[in-house]
N, C-alpha and C positions, 0 to 999 in steps of 0.2 A: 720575829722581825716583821712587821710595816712596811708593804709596797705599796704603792701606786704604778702601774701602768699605761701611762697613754700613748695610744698606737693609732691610726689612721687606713679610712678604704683601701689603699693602695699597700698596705702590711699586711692584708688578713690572714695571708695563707702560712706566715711562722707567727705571726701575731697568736693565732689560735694554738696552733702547735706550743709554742710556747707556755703562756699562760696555761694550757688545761693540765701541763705536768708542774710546773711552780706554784700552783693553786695548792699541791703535798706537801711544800716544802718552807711556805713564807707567809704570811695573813697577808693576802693579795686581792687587791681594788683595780679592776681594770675600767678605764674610758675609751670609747672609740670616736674618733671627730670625722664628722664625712658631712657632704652637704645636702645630702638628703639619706633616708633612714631606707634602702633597698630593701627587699626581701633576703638577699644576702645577708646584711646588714642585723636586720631583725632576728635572721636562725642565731648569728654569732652574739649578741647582747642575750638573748633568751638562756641559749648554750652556758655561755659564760658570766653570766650576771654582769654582763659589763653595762656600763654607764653610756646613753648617747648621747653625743654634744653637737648639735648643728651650727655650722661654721659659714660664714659668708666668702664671698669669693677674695682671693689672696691680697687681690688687686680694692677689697672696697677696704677704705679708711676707718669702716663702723666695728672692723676686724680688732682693731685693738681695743676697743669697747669690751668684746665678748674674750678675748683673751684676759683682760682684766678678770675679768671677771671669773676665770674659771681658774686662774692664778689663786683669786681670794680662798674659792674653795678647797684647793687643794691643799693648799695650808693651812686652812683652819682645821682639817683631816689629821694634823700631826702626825705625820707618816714618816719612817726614819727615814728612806727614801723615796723621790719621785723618778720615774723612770720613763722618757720618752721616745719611741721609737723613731722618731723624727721630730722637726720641731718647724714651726712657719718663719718669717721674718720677724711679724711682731713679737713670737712668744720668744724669741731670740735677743730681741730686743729688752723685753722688759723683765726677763726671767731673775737674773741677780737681784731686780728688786723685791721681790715677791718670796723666794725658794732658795733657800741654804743646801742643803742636799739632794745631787738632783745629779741623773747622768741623760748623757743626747746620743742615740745610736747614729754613726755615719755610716752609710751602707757601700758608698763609694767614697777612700780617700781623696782618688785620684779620677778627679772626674772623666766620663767621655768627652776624646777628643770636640765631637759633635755637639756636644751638648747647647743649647740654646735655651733652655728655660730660665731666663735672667731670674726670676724669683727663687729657685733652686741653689740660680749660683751667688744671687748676693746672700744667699741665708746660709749657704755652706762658711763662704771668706768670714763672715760674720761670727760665726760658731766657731772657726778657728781664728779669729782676732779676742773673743769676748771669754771663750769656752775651753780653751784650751785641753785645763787638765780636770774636763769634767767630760771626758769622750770616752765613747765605747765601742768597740771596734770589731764586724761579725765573722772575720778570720784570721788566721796566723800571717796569711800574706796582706790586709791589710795593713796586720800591728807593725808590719816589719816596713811599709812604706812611710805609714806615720812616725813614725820613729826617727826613722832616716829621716825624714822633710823634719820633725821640728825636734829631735832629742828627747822626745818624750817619751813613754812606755804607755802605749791608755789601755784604755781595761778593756781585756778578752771578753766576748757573749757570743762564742762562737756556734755561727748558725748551723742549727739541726737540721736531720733527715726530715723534712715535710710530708706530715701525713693528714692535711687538713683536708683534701680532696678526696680521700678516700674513707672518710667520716663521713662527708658529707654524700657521696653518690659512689658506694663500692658494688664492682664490678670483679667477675673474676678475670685473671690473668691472661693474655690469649697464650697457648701452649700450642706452638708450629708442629706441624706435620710433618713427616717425610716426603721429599718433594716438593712443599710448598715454597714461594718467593720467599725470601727477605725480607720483611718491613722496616727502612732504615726510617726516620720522620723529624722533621725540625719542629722549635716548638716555642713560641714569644713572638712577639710585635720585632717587626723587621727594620732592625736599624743599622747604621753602615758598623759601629763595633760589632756586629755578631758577627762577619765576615760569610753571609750567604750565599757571596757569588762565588768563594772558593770549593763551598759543598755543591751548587749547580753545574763547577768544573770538572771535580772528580765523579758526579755521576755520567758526566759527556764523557768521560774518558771510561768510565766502565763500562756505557752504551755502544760509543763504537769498539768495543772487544766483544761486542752482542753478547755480554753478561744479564741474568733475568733476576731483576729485583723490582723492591718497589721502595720509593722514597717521596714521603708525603709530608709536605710541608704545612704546618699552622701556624695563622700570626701572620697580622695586618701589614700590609705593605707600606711604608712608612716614609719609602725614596725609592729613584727609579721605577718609580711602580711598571711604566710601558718596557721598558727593558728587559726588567724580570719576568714578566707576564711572557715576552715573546721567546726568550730563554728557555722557557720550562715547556712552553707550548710545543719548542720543539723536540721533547725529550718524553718521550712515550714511556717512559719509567720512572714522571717526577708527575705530580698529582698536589695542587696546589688549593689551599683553602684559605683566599685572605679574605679572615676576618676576627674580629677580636674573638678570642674562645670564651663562652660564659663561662663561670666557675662549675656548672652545673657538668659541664661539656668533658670536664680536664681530665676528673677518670675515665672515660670510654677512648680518652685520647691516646694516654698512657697505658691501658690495659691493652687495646688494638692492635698495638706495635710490638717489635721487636728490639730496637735498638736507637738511640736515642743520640743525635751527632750533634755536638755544638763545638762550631766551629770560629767560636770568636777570636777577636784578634786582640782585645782587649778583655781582661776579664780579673776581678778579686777577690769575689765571692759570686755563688750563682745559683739561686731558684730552681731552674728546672733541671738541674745535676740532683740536687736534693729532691724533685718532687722523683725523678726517676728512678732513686733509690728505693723512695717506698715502695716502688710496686716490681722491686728488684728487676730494674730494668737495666740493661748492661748498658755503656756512653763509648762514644768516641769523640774527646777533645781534643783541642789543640794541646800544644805542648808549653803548659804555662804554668806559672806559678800556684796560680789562683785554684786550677785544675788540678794540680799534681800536689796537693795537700789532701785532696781527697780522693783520688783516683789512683786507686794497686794498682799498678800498666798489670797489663794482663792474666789480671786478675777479677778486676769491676771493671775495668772500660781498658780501651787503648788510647794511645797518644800520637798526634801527627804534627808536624812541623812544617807542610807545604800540603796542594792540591792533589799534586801526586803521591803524596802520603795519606792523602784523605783516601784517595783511590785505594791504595794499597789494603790500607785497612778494611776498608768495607768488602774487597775481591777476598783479602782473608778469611771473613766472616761468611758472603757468599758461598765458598769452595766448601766450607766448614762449620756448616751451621750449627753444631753439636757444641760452638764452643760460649752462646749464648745460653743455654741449660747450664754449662760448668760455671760461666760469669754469673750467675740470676742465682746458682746455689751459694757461692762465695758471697754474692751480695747479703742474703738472705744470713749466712751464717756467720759472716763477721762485718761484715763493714755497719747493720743495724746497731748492733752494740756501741761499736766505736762512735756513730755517730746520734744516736740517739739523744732527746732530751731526755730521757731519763739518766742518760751516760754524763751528760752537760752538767744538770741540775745544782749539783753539787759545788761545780767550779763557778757558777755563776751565782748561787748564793754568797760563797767567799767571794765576787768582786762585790758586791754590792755590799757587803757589812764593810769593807776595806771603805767602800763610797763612801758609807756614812758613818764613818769613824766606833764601828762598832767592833 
């Protein structure tokens, strides 16, 4: 089989994961489109022989120009299928003319409440007015929202354990001591779905039980920034680093720590559950769908339902630190497998031949 891949800066990190184990399984052509070629950028095209395409900004009109244009190419490539991990407005626009067989990753069905990127959102309504039953969808709990919302079934490409950053800058694991703190650590650009101020609550409530941990937050403050600054400022066991993490940065992040809380209040699929699994890093999520698709309760991570359940859980781990070695082995021993692309591989070749009628 014939792929094409095109995936964008803001994919890179299953974009690679992906790609470097489908490169076993399919004759596969990746592009990447960003608007300038990083250093970043360059390891990943060197890496993966992928193609670079410099793209203008969303907002200039010259963009359908250069969309045209890489439309032409891709189809003069005869490829059974093309595969986009995203898609712009214009290539949304003009892709039926161009491309017969072709799938569009949605990474959110069900977009954030918050959301304000008008170009995001008219490209999304647009793909579900134009695209319907040419979507692909990167978990069971998205498939099962899409479904609901339009009767459709779209095709699973359900997103792998992420191991792009530990490719790229591997570090070994920190292995806690006897006696030593806790390192519990947040980790993403701080937007009001991740719900951070209910993780800043449960460590105030572990703080006045003069419990001794440590909880170190990364990722750029994105709202309330004076609010949360003075929240944390007052919490002598929260350690705040806003600012965007380089790719460079992510394994010393995740190696460093101990336990990984994401405490969103929205969520359908999630990045940094997957990056934390690489480095068999135990979680503590909310209690959601999105979450509990991937997360054995106590077994890979635990589950909360409120702030003082956030508390709970992490006073459990505190009291008991012996049970993040039993989580990190369990990760290590079964959850890799299950979620592996090499575990994937397989099911996602069968949606793509199903794509393109093979």
């Amino acid at each position: 089989m014939k792929l094409i891949f095109v995936t964008s800066e803001s994919m890179l990190d299953h974009s690679y994961t992906m790609i470097r184990e489908l490169r076993n399984h399919v004759e596969l052509t990746s592009y990447i489109i960003a608007k300038e070629k990083s250093e970043e950028l360059k390891d990943f095209c060197r890496d993966l022989n992928s193609v670079f395409v410099q793209r203008y900004s969303f907002k200039n009109p010259l963009s359908m120009l250069k969309e045209r244009k890489l439309f032409k190419e891709l189809k003069n490539k005869n490829a059974d299928l093309i595969w986009f991990d995203r898609t712009t407005f214009y290539q949304t626009l003009l892709l039926k003319n161009y491309l017969k067989n072709y799938l569009i990753n949605i990474h959110d069905v069900d977009l954030h409440p918050e959301e304000k990127d008008k170009h995001g959102i008219w490209t999304q309504k647009l793909i579900f007015k134009r695209h319907r039953n040419r979507i692909a969808v990167m978990s069971r709990t998205q498939a099962a929202i899409f479904e609901k919302l339009y009767g459709i079934k779209p095709f699973l490409l359900q997103l792998p354990i992420i191991d792009y950053y530990g490719v790229v800058t591997p570090l070994p694991k920190r292995e806690p001591k006897p006696g030593d703190k806790v390192k519990f650590f947040f980790f993403g650009s701080v937007l009001p779905y991740k719900g951070l101020e209910n993780l800043i609550e449960a460590a105030g409530i572990l703080s006045s039980k003069g419990a001794e941990f440590e909880l170190n937050i990364y990722g750029k403050l994105k709202y309330n920034e004076a609010e949360f600054t003075e929240r944390i400022s007052q919490n002598k066991n929260i350690t705040l680093v806003d600012k965007y993490v380089d790719y460079k940065e992510v394994s010393s992040v995740f190696s460093s720590n101990d336990v990984l809380v994401i405490p969103y209040i929205q969520v359908s699929q999630c990045g940094p559950l997957l990056i934390a699994y690489s480095y068999n890093t135990p979680v503590i999520c909310s209690d959601l769908d999105g979450f509990k698709e991937y997360v054995d309760e106590n077994k890979s991570g635990l589950l909360f339902s409120s702030s003082a359940g956030l508390a709970e859980m992490m006073e459990q781990i505190i009291k008991d630190p012996a049970q993040i070695g039993a989580m990190s082995a369990y990760i290590n021993k079964e959850i890799h497998d299950k979620f592996s692309m090499q575990s994937f591989a397989g099911s996602y070749v069968s949606e793509f031949k199903k794509a393109a009628g093979i």
